[in-house]
FIVODO-237079 format. One line per 5 residues: their letters; for each residue z, y, x of C-alpha. Coordinates in steps of 0.02 Angstrom, whole numbers. Each point is the difference from the previous one (the first is absolute). Layout:
A) Z/Y/X  ...
END
This chain:
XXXXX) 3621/6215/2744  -2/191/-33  -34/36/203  -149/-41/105  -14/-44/162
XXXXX) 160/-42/141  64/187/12  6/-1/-162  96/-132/-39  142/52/134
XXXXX) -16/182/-107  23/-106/-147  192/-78/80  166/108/-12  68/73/160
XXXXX) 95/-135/39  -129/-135/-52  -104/117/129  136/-35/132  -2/-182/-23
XXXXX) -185/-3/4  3/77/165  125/-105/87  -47/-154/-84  -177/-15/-45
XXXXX) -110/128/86  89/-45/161  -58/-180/3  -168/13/-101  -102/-17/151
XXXXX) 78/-163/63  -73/-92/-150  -181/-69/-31  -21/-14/-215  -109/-107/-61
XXXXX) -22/-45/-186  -38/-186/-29  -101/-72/-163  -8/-195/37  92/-108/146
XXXXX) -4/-122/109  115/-134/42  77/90/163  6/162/-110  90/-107/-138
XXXXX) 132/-63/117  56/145/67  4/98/-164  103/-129/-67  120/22/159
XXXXX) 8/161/-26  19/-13/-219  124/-123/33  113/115/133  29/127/-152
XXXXX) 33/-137/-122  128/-84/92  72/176/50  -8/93/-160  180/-5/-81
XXXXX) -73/120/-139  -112/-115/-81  59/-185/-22  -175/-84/-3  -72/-173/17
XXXXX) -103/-27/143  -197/20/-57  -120/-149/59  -109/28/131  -165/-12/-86
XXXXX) 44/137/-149  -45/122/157  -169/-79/15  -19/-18/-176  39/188/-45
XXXXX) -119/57/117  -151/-98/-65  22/97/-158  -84/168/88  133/147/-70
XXXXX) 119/-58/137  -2/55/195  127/2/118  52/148/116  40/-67/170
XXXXX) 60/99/136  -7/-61/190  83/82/148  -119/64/115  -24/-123/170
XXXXX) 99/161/95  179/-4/-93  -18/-173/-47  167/-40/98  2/-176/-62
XXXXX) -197/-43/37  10/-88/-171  -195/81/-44  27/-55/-192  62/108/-129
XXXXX) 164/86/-15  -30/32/-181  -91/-50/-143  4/51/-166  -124/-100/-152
XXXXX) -36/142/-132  -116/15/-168  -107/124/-43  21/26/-198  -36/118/-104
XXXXX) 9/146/125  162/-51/49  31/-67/166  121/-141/-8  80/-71/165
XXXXX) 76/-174/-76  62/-89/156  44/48/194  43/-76/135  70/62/163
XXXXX) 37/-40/196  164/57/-2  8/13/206  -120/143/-22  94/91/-141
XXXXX) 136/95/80  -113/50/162  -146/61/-93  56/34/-198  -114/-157/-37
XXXXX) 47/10/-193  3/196/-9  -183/4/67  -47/-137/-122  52/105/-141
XXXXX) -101/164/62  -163/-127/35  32/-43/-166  -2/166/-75  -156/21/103
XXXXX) -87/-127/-64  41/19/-184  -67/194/9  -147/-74/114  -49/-89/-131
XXXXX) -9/144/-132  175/-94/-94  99/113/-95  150/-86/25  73/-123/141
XXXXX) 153/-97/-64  106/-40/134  104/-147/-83  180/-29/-17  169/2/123
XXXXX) -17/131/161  8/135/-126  53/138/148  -142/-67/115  -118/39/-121
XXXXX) 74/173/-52  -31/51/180  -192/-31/-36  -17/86/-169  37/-140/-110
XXXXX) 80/50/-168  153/-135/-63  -19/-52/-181  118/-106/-84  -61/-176/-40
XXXXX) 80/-112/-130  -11/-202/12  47/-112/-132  37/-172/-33  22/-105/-164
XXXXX) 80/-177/7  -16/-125/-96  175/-94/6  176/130/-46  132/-94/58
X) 123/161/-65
END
């Protein structure tokens, strides 16, 4: 990242990326604990996996199958992954769930910071900007860690405008083996 530090990072956003970050982000910041995770236990497992599989079954943008339950354990045995989980403090915890509202498993590689897979409480989302205040942690983190660059992944492409992100075009391609033409 070419800016250091919170303030500037919000000097960094457009005017209207400022405005968003107002109303959206800096308003609820305080509501959320963040931790950053580097192994798991069991209860941690289950409700990541909740939470992973919430955006799977909800995300119309990216038609994946559903990952197995120990590639989350496995991943983070491999020490250049962590997740980013974010809590809502005791205080605006409306539900009294006390478990994460959002969790996101990212690798550090290469001084890029590379969040791969989230997962989200959706009951939280609209009260608090859950997902928008994901996004900022993550941009946090990434410069945190000294990164140069935090990828912020496909589909949501306006979301992540609001918080800096550039959009680059990415290309997919597929060969098969039978031509029925």
């Amino acid at each position: 990242s070419e800016w250091k530090g919170r303030d500037g990072y919000y000097g960094s956003l457009s005017k209207r990326s400022q405005q968003h970050f107002r109303e959206d982000v800096r308003k609820h910041e305080n509501k959320f604990s963040v931790t950053i995770e580097t192994d798991c236990s069991e209860e941690n497992l289950d409700s990541w996996y909740e939470l992973y599989l919430n955006v799977k079954n909800n995300n119309l943008a990216l038609n994946t199958f559903t990952l197995p339950r120990k590639f989350f354990r496995n991943i983070l045995s491999t020490g250049n992954w962590e997740v980013l989980s974010l809590t809502v403090k005791t205080e605006f915890d409306f539900i009294g769930l006390a478990k994460p509202v959002a969790v996101v498993f990212c690798c550090k590689m290469n001084g890029t910071y590379l969040p791969v897979i989230m997962g989200l409480d959706y009951r939280y989302n609209q009260t608090y900007k859950t997902y928008k205040q994901a996004l900022y942690q993550l941009v946090m983190r990434g410069a945190e860690l000294g990164c140069s660059k935090t990828n912020l992944g496909f589909s949501a492409s306006i979301e992540k405008r609001k918080v800096g992100a550039v959009s680059k075009p990415v290309y997919g391609f597929m060969q098969s083996k039978d031509n029925y033409n």
